[in-house]
PDB file of N, CA, C and O in Angstrom:
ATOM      1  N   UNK A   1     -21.819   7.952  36.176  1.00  0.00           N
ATOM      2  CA  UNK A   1     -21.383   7.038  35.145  1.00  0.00           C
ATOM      3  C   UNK A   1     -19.965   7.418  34.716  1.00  0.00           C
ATOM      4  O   UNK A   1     -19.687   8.617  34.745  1.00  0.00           O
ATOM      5  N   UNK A   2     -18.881   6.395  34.257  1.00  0.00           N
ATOM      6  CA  UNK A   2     -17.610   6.545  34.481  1.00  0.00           C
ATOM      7  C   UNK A   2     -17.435   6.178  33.233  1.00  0.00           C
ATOM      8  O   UNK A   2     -18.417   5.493  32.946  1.00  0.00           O
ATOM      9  N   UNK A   3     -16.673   6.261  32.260  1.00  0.00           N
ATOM     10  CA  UNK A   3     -16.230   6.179  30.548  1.00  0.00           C
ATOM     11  C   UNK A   3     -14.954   5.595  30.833  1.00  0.00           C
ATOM     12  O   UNK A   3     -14.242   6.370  31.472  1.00  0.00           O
ATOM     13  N   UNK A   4     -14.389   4.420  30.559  1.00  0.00           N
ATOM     14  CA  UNK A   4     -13.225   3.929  30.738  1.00  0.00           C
ATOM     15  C   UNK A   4     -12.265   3.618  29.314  1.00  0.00           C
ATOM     16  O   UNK A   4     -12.515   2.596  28.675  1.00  0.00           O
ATOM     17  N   UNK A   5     -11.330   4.404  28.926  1.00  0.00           N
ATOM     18  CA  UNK A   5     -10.675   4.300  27.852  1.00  0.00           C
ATOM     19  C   UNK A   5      -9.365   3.645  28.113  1.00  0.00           C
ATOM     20  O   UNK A   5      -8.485   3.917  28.929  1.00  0.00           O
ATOM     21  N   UNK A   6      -9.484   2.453  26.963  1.00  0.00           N
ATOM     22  CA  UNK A   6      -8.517   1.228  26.771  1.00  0.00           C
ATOM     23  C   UNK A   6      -7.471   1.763  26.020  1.00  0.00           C
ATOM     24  O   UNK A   6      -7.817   2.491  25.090  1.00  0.00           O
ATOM     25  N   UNK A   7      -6.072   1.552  26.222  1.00  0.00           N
ATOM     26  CA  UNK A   7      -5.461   1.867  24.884  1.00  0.00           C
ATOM     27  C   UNK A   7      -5.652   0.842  23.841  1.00  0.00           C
ATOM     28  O   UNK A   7      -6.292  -0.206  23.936  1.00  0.00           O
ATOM     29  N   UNK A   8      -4.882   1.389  22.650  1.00  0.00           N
ATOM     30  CA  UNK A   8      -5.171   0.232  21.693  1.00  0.00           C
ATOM     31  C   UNK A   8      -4.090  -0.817  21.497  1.00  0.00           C
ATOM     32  O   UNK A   8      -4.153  -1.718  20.661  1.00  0.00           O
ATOM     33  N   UNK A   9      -2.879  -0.570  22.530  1.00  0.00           N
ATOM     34  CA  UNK A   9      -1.979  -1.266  22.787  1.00  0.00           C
ATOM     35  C   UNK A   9      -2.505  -2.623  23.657  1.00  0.00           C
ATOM     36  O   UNK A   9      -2.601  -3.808  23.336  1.00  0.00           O
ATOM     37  N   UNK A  10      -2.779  -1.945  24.816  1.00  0.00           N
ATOM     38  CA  UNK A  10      -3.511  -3.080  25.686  1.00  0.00           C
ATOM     39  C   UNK A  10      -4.410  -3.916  25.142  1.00  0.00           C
ATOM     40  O   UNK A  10      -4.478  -5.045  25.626  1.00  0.00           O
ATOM     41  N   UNK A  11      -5.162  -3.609  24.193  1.00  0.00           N
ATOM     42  CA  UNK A  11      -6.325  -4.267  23.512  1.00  0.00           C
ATOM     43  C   UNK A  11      -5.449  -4.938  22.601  1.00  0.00           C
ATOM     44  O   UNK A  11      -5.951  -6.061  22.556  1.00  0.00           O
ATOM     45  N   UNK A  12      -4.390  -4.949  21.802  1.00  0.00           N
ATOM     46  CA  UNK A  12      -4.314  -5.796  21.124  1.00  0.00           C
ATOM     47  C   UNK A  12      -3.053  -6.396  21.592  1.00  0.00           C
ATOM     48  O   UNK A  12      -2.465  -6.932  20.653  1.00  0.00           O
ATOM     49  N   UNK A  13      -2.397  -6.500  22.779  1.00  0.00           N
ATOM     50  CA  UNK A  13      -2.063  -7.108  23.909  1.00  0.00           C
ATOM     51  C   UNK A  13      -2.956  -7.944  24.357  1.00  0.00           C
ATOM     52  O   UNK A  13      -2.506  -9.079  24.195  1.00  0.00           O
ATOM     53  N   UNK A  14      -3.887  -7.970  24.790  1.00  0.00           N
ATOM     54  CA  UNK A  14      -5.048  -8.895  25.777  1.00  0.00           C
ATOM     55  C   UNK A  14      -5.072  -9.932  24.081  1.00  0.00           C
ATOM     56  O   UNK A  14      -4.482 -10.976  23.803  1.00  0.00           O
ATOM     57  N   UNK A  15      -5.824  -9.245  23.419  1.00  0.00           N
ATOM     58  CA  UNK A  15      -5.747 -10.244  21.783  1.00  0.00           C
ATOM     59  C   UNK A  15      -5.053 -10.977  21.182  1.00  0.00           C
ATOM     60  O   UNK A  15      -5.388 -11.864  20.398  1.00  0.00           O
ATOM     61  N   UNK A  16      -3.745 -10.569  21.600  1.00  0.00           N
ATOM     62  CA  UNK A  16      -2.699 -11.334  20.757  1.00  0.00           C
ATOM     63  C   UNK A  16      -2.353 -10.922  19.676  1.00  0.00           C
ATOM     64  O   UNK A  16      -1.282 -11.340  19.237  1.00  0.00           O
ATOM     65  N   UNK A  17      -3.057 -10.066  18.968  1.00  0.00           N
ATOM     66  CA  UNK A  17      -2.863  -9.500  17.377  1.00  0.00           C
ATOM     67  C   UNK A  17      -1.206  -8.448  17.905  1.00  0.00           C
ATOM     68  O   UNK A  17      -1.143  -7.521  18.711  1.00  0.00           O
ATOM     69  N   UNK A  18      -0.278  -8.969  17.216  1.00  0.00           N
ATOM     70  CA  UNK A  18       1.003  -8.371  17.208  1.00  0.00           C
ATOM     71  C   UNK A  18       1.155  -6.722  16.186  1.00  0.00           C
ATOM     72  O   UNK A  18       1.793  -5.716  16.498  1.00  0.00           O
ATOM     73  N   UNK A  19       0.284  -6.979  14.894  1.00  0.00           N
ATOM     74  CA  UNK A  19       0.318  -5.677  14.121  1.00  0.00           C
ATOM     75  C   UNK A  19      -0.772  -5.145  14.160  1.00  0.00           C
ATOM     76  O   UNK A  19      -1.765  -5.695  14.635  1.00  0.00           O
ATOM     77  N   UNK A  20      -0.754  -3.683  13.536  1.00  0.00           N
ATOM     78  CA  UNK A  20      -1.945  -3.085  13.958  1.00  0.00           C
ATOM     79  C   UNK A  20      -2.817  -3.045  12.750  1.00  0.00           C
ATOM     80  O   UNK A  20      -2.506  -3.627  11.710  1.00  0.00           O
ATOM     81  N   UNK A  21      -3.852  -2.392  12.887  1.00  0.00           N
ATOM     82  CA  UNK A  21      -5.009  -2.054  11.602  1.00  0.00           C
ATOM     83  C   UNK A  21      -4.125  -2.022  10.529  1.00  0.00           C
ATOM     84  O   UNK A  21      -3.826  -2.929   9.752  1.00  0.00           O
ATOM     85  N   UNK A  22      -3.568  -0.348  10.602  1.00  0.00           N
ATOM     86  CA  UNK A  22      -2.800   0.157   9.507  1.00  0.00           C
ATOM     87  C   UNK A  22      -2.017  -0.416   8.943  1.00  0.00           C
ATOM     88  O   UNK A  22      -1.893  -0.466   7.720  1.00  0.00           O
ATOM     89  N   UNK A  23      -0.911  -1.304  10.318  1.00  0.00           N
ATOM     90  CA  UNK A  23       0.038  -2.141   8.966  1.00  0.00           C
ATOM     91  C   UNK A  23      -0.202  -3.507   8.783  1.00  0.00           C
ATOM     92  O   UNK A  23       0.652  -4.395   8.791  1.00  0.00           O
ATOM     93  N   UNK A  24      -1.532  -3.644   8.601  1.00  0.00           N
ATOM     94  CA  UNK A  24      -1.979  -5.285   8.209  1.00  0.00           C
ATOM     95  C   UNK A  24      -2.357  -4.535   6.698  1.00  0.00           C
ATOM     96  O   UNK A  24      -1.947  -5.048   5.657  1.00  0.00           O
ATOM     97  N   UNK A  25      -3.191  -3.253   6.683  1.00  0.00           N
ATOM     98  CA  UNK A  25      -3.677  -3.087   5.119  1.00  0.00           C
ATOM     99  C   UNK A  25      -2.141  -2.419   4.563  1.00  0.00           C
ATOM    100  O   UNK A  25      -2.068  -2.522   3.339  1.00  0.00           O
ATOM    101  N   UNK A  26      -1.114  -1.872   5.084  1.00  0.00           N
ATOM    102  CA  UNK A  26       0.280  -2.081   4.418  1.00  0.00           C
ATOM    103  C   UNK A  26       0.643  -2.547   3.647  1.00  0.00           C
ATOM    104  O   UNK A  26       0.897  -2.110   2.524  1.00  0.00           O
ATOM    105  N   UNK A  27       0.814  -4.086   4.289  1.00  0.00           N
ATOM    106  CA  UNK A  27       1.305  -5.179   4.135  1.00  0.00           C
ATOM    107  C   UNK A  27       0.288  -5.926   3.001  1.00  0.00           C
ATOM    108  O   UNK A  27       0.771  -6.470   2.008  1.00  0.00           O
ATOM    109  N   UNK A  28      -0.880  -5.900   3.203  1.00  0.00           N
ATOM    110  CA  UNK A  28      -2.028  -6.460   2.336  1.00  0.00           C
ATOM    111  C   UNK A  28      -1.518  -5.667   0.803  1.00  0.00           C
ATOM    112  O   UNK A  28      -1.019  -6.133  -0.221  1.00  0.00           O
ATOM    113  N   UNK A  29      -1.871  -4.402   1.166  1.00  0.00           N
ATOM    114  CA  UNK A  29      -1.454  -3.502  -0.358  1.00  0.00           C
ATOM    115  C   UNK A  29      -0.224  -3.991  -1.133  1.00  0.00           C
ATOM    116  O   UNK A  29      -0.110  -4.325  -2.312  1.00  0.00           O
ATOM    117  N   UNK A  30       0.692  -3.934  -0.094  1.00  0.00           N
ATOM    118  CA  UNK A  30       2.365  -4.341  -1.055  1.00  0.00           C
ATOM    119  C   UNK A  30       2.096  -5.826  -1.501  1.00  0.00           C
ATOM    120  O   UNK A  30       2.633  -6.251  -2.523  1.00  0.00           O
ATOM    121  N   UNK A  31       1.190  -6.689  -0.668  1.00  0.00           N
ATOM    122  CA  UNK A  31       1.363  -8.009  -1.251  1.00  0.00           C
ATOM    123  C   UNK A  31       0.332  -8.334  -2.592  1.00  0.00           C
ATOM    124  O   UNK A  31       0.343  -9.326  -3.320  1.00  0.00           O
ATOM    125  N   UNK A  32      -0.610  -7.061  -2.647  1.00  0.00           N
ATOM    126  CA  UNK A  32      -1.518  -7.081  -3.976  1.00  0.00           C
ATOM    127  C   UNK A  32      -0.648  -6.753  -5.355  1.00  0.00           C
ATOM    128  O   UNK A  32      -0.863  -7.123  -6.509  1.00  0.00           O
ATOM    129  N   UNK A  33       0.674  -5.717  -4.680  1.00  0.00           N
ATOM    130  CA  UNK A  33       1.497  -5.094  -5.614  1.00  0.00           C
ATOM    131  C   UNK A  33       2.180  -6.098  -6.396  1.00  0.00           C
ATOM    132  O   UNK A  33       2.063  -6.446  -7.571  1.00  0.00           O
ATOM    133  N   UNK A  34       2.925  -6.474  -5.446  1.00  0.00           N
ATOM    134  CA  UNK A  34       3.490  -8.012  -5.928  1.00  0.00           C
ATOM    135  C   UNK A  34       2.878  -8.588  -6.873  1.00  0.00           C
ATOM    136  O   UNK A  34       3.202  -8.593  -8.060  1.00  0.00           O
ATOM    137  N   UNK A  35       1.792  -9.192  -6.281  1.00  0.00           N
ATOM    138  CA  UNK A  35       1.303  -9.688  -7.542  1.00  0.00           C
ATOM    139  C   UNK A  35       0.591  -9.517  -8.930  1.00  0.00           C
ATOM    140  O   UNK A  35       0.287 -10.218  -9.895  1.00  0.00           O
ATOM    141  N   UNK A  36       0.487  -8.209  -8.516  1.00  0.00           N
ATOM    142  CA  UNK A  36       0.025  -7.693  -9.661  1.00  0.00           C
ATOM    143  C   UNK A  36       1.448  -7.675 -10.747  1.00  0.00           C
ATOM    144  O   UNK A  36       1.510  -7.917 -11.953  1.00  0.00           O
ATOM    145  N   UNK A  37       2.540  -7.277  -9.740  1.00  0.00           N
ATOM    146  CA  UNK A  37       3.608  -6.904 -10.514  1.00  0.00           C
ATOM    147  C   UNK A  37       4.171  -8.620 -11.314  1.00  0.00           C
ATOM    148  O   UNK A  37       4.679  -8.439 -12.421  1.00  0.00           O
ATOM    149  N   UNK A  38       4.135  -9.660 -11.005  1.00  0.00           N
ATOM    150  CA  UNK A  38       4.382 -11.200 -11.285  1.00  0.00           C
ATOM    151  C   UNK A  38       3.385 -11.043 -12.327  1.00  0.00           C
ATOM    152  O   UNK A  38       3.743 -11.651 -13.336  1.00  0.00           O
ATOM    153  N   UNK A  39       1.971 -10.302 -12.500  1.00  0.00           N
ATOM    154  CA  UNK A  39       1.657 -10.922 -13.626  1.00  0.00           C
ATOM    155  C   UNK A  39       2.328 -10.442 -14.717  1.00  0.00           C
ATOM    156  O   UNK A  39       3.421  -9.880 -14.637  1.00  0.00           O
ATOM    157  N   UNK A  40       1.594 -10.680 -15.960  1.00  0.00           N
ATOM    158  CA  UNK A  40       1.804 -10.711 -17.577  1.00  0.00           C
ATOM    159  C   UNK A  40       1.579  -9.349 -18.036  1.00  0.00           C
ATOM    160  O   UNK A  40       0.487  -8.973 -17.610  1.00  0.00           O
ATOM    161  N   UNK A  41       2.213  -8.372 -18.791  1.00  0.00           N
ATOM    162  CA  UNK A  41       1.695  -7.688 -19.104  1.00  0.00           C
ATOM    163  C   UNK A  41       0.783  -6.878 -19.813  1.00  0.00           C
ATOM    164  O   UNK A  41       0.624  -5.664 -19.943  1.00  0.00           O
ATOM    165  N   UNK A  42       0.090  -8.154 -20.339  1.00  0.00           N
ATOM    166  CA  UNK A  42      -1.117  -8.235 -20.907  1.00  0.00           C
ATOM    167  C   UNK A  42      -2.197  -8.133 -20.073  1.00  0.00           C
ATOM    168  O   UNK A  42      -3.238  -7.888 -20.682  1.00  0.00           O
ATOM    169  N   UNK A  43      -2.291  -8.222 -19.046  1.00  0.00           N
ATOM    170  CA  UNK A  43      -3.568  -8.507 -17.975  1.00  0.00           C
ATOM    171  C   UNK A  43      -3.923  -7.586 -17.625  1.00  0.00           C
ATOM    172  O   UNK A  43      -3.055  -6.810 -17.226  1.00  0.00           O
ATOM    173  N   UNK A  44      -5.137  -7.202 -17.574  1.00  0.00           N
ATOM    174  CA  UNK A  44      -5.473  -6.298 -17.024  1.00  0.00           C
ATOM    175  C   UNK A  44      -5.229  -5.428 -15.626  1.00  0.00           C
ATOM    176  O   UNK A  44      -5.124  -4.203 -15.684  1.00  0.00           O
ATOM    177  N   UNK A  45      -5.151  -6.107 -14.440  1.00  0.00           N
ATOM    178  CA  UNK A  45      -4.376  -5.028 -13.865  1.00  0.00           C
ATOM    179  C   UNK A  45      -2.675  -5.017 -13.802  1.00  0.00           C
ATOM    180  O   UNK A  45      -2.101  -4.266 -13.013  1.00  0.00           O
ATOM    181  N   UNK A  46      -2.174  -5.624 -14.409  1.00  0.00           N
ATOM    182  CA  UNK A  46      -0.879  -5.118 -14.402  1.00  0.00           C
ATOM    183  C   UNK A  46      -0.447  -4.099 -15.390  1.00  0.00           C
ATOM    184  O   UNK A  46       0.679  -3.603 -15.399  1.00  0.00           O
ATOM    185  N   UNK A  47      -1.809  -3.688 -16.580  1.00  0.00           N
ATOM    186  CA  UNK A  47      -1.840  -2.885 -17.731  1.00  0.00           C
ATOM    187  C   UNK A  47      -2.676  -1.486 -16.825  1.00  0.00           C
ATOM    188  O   UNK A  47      -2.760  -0.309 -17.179  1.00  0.00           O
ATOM    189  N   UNK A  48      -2.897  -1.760 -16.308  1.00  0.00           N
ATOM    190  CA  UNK A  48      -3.504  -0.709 -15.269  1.00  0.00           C
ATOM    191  C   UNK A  48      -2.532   0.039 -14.439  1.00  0.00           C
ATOM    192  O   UNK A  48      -2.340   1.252 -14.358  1.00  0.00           O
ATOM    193  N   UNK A  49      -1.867  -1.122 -13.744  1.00  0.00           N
ATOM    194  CA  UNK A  49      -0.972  -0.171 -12.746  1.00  0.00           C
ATOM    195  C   UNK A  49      -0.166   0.537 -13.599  1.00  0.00           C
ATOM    196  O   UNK A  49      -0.052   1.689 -13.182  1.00  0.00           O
ATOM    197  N   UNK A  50       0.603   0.295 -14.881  1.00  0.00           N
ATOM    198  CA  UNK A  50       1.565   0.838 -15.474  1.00  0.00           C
ATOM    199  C   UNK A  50       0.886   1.757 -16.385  1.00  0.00           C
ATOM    200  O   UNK A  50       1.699   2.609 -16.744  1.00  0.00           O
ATOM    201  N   UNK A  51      -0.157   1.925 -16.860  1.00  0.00           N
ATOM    202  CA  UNK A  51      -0.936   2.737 -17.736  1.00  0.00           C
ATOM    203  C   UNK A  51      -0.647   4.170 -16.885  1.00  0.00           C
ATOM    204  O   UNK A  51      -0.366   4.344 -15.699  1.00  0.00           O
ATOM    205  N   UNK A  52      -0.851   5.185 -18.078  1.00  0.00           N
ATOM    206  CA  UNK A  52      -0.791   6.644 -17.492  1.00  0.00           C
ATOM    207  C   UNK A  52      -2.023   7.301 -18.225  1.00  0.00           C
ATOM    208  O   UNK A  52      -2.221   7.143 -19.430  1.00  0.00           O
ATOM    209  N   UNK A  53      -2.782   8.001 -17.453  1.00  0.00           N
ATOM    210  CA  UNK A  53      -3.510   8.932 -18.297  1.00  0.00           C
ATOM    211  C   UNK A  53      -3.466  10.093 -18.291  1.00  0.00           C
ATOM    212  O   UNK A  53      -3.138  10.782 -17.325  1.00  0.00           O
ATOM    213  N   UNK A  54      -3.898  10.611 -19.733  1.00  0.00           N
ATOM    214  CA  UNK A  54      -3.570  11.748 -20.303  1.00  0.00           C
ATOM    215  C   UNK A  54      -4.297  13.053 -19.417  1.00  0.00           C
ATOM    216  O   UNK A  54      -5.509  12.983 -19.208  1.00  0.00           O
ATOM    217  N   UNK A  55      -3.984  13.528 -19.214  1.00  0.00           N
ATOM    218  CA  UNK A  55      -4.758  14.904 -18.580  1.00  0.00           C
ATOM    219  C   UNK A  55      -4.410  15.659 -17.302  1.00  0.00           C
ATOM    220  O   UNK A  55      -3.436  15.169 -16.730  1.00  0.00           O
ATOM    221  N   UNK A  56      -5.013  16.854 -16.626  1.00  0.00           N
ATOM    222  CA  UNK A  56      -4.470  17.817 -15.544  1.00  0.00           C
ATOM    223  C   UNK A  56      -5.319  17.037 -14.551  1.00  0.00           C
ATOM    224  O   UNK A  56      -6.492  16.793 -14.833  1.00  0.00           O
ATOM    225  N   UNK A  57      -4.858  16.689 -13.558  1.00  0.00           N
ATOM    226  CA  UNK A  57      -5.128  16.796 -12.072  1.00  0.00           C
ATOM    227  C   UNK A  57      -5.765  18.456 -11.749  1.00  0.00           C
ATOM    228  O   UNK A  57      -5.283  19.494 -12.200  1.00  0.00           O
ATOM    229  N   UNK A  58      -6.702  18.361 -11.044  1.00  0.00           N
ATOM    230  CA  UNK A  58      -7.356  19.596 -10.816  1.00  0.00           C
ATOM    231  C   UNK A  58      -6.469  20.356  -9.622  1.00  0.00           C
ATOM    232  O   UNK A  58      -5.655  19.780  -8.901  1.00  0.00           O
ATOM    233  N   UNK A  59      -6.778  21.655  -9.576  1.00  0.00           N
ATOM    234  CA  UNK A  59      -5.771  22.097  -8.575  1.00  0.00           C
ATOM    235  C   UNK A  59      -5.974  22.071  -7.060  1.00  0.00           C
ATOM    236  O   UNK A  59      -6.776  21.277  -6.567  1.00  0.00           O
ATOM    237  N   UNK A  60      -5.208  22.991  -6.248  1.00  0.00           N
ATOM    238  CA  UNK A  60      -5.814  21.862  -4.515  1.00  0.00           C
ATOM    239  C   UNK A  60      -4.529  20.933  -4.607  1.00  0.00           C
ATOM    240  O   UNK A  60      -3.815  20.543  -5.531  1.00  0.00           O
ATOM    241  N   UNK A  61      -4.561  20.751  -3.185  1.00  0.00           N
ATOM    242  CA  UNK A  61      -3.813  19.870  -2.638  1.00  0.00           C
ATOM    243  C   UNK A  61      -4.537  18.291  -3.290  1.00  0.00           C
ATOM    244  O   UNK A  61      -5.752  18.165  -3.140  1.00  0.00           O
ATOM    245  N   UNK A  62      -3.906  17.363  -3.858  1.00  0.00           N
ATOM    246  CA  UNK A  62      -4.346  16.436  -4.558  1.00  0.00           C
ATOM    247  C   UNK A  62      -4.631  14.689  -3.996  1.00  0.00           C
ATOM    248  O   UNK A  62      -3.652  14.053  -3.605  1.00  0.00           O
ATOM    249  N   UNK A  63      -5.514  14.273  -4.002  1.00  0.00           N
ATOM    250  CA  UNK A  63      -5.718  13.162  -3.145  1.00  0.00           C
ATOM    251  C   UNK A  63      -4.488  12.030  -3.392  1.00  0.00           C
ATOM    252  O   UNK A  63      -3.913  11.790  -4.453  1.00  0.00           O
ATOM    253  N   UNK A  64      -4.340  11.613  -2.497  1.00  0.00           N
ATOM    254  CA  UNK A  64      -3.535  10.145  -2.705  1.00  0.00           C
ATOM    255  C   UNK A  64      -4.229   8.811  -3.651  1.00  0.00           C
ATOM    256  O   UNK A  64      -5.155   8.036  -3.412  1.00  0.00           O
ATOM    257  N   UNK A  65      -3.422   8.947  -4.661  1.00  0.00           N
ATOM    258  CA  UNK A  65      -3.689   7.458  -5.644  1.00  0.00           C
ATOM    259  C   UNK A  65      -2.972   5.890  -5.749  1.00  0.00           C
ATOM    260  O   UNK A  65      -1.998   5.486  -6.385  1.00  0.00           O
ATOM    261  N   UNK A  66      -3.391   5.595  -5.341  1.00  0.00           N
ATOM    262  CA  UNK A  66      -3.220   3.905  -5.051  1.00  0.00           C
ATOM    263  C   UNK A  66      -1.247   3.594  -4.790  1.00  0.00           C
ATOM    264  O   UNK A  66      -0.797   3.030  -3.793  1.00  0.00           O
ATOM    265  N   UNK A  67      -0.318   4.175  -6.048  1.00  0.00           N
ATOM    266  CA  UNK A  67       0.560   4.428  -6.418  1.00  0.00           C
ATOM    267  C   UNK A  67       1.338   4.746  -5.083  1.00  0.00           C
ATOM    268  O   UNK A  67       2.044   3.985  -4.422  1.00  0.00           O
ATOM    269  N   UNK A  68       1.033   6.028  -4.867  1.00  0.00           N
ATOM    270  CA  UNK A  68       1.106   7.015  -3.735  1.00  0.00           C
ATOM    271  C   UNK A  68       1.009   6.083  -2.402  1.00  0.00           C
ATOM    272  O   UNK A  68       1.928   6.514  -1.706  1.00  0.00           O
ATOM    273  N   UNK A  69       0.429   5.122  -1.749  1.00  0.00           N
ATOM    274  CA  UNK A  69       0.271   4.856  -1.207  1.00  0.00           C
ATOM    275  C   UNK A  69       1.437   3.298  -1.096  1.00  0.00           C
ATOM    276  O   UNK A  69       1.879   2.842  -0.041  1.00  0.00           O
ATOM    277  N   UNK A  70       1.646   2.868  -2.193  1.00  0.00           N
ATOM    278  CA  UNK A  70       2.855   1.524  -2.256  1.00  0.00           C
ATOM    279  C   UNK A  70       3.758   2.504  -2.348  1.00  0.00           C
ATOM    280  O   UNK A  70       4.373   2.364  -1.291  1.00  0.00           O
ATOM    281  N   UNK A  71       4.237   3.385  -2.900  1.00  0.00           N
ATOM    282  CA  UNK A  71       5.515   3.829  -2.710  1.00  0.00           C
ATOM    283  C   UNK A  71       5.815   4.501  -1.425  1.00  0.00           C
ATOM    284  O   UNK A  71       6.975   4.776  -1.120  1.00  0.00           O
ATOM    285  N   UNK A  72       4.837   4.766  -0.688  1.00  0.00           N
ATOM    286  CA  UNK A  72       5.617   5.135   0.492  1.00  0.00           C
ATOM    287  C   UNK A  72       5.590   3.927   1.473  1.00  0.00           C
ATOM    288  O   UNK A  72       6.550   3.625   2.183  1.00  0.00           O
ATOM    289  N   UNK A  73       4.599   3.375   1.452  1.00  0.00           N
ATOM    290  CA  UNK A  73       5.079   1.733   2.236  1.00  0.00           C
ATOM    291  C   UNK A  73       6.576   0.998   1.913  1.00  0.00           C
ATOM    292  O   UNK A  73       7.198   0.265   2.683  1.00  0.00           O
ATOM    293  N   UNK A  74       6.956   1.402   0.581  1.00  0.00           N
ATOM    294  CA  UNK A  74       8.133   0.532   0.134  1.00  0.00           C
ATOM    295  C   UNK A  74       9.015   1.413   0.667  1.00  0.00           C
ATOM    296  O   UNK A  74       9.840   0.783   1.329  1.00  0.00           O
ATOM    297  N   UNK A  75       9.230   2.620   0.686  1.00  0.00           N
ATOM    298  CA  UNK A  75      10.085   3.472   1.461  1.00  0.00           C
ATOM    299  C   UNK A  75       9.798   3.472   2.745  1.00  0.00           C
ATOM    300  O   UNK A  75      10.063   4.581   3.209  1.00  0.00           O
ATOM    301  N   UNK A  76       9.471   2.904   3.369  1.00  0.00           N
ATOM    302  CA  UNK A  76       8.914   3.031   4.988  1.00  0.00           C
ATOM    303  C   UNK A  76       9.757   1.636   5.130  1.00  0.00           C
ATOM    304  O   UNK A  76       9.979   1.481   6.331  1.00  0.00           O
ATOM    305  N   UNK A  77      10.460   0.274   4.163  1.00  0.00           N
ATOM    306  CA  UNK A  77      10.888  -0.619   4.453  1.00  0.00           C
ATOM    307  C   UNK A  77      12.504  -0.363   3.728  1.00  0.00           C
ATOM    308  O   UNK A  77      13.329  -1.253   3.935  1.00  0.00           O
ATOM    309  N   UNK A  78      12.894   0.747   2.962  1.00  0.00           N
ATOM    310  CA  UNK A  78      13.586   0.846   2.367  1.00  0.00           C
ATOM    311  C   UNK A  78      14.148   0.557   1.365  1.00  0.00           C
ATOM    312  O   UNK A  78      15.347   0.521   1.089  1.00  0.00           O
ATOM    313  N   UNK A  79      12.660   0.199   0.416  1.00  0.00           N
ATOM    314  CA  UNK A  79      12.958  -0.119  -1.329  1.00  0.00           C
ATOM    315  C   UNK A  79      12.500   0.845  -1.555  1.00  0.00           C
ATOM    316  O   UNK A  79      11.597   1.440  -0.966  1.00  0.00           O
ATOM    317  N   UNK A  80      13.088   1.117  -2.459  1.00  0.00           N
ATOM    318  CA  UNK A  80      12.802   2.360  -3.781  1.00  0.00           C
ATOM    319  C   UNK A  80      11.707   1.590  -4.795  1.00  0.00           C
ATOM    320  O   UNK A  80      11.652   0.399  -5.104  1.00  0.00           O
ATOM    321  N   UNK A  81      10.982   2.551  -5.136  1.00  0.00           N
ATOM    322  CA  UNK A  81       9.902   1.280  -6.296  1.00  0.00           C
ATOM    323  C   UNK A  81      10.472   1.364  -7.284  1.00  0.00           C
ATOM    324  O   UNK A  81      10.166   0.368  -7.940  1.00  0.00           O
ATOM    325  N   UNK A  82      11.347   2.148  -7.986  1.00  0.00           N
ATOM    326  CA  UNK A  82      12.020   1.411  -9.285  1.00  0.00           C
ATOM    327  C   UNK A  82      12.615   0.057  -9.212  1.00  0.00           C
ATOM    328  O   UNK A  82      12.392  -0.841 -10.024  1.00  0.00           O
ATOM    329  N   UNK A  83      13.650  -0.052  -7.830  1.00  0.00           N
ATOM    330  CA  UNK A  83      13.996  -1.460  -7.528  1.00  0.00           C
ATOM    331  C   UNK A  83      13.024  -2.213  -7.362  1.00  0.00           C
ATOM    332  O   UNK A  83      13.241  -3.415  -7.519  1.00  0.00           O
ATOM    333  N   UNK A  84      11.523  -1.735  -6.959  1.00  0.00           N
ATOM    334  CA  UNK A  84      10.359  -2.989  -7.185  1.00  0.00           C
ATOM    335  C   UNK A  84      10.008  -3.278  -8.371  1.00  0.00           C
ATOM    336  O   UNK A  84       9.864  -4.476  -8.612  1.00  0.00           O
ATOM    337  N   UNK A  85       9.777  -2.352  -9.401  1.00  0.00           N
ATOM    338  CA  UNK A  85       9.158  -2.399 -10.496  1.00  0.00           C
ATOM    339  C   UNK A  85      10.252  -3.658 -11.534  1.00  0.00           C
ATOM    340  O   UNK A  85       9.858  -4.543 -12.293  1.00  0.00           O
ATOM    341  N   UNK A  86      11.595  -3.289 -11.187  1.00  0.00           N
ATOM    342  CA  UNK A  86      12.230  -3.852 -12.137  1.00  0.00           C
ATOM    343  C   UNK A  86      12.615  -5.268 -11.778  1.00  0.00           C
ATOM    344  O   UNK A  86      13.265  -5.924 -12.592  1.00  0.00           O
ATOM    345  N   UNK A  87      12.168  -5.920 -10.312  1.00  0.00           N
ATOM    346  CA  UNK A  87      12.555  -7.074  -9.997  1.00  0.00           C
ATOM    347  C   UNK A  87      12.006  -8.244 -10.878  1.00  0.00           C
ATOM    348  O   UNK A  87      12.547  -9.348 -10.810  1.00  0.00           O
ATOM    349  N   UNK A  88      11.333  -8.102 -11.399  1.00  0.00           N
ATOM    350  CA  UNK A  88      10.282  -9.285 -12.419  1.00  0.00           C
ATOM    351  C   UNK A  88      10.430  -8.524 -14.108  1.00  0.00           C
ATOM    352  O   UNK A  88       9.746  -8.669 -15.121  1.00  0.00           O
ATOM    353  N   UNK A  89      11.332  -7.905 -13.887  1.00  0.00           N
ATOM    354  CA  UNK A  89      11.423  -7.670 -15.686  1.00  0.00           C
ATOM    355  C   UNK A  89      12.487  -8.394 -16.213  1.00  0.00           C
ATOM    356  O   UNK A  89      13.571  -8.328 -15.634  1.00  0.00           O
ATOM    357  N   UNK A  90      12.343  -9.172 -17.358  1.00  0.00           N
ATOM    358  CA  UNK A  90      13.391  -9.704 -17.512  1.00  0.00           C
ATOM    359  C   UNK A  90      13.463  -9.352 -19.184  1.00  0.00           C
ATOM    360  O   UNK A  90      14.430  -9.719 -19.851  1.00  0.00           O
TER     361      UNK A  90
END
């Protein structure tokens, strides 16, 4: 019996899908950002994303938080997230 391994290039070659897993949920994340960031700042998650809470992070290398994860997508395209944050403030 013979195990035949596809790349995942070829596979999404034969498919047609041009981007991959990772940067479809990228792209998904920054476009949740967005809009979170367009809303009001009354709403609940746009009072969320900007909210801080009080207290220590435990010690250890520390997990990645939501935050963590749009700001390096926006640097992976070459915005800084202050230039995101402040595009809808008026």
């Amino acid at each position: 019996m013979y195990i035949i391994f596809i790349k995942n290039e070829k596979t999404r070659e034969e498919l047609g899908a041009e981007e991959t897993v990772t940067e479809k949920i990228k792209r998904r994340i920054l476009t949740w950002f967005g809009q979170v960031e367009k809303m009001e700042g009354k709403r609940l998650p746009n009072a969320a994303l900007r909210g801080h809470i009080r207290g220590e992070r435990s010690r250890g290398r520390q997990r990645k938080r939501w935050m963590d994860n749009v700001r390096e997508d926006l640097e992976e395209r070459g915005i800084q997230l202050s230039t995101a944050f402040g595009k809808n403030q008026e």
